[in-house]
Steps between C-alpha positions, in 0.01 A plus 500: 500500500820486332880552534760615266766665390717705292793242500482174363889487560720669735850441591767568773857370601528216770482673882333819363146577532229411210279731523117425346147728483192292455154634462198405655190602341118437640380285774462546847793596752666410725727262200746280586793435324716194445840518283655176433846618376592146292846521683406240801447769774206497720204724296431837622196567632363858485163728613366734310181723657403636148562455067803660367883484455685273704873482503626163565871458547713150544899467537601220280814320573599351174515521139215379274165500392221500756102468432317713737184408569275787666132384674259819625229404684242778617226442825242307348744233338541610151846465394711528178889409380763663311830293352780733492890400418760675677878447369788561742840593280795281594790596446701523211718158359815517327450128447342244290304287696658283496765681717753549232630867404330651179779550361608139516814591736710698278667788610340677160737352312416335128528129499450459126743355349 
């Protein structure tokens, strides 16, 4: 049995939905699913009755990098990962971060002397 995918990496904005089609290939139905988002929510926990494309979809809240973690297990205990990384866009900084303006507080202005 194994799962995969087309995506290594897939991305959304924060409160949007990431959308994410695995594969499962071989072994027995019925599968179960377990997605461990890396963002500190409970994992989902799906059924599957037979191989195929599954769409699994998560709502991240905030900005970053996440790890996904994906475990299929099929009815006579086989099972198999798959590491993904999903990025969620923040948005955009007109900052250093430090907090200070790029333009280091000048109205545009020239301060060479």
């Amino acid at each position: 049995m194994s799962v995969t995918s087309n995506f290594a990496k897939r991305g959304a904005n924060p409160d949007e939905t990431l959308t994410w089609p695995i594969i499962i290939s071989g072994g027995s139905g019925p599968y179960a699913i377990s997605v461990d988002w890396g963002d500190g929510t409970t994992a989902d926990l799906l059924s599957q009755a037979f191989p195929g494309v599954v769409d699994l979809s998560h709502i991240f809240k905030s900005a970053g990098i996440y790890n996904v973690v994906v475990k299929v297990s099929d009815s006579s205990g086989a099972a198999s990962f798959l590491q993904l990384v999903a990025v969620v866009n923040g948005p955009l900084s007109q900052t250093n971060s430090d907090g200070s303006p790029i333009n280091g507080g000048t109205s545009g202005e020239d301060d060479t002397v």
